[in-house]
N, C-alpha and C positions, 0 to 999 in steps of 0.2 A: 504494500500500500504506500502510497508517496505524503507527503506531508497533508494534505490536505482530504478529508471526508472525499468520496465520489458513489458515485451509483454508475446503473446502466443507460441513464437517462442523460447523463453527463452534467449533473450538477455537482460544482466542486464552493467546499468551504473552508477557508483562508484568511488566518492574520493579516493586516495590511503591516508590514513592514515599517513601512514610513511613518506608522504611528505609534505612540506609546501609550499605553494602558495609564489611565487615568482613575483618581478618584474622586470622586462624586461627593455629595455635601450629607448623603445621607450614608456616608463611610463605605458605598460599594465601588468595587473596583468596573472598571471598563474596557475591553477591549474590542478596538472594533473590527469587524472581518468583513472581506468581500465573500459576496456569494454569485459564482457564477452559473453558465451554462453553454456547454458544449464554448467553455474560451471566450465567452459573450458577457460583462459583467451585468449582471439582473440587478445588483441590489446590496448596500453597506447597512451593517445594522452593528449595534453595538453588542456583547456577551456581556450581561451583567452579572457580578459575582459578587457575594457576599464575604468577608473574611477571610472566614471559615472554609468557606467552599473553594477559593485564591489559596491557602495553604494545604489545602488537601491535592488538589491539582501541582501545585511547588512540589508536595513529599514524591507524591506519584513519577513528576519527572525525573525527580534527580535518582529515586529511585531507579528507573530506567535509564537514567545517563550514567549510571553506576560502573555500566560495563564497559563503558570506551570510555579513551583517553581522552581529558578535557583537551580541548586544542590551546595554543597560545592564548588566542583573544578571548578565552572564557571568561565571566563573571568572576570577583571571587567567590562565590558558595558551589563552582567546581575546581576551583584548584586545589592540590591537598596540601593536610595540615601534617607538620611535622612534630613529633608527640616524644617524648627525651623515651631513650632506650630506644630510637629509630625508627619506630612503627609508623606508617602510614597509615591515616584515612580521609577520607574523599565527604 
């Protein structure tokens, strides 16, 4: 599967890149995404998330980014931490 949601229908859903997750006055997070079709953009709508629901998706990824090598230009919460007696974790 590629980054983005798709079907057979060729509807694909996608962060816009160029924009940054925002917070809202009533403390949710926002991210907004394009929704296309068959390469045709339909329609920008925002993902609104709660906190809680924002930190459950964070554990989830890094969860999953656990297994490959953060690259250079990572954040730092994938670069690893170096812990006395030499142990690494991520």
């Amino acid at each position: 599967m590629s980054r983005t949601g798709w079907d057979a229908h060729g509807w694909e859903l996608a962060p816009i890149a160029s924009m940054a997750v925002s917070l809202e006055a009533d403390d949710r997070m926002a991210l907004t995404l394009q929704i296309t079709r068959r390469g045709e953009l339909f329609a920008t709508a925002p993902l609104r998330l709660t906190m809680a629901e924002a930190e459950r998706i964070h554990a989830a990824l890094c969860h999953a980014l656990n297994r490959e090598a953060a690259p250079l230009d990572a954040p730092e919460c994938r670069k690893p931490i170096q812990y006395s007696g030499g142990r690494r974790r991520y």
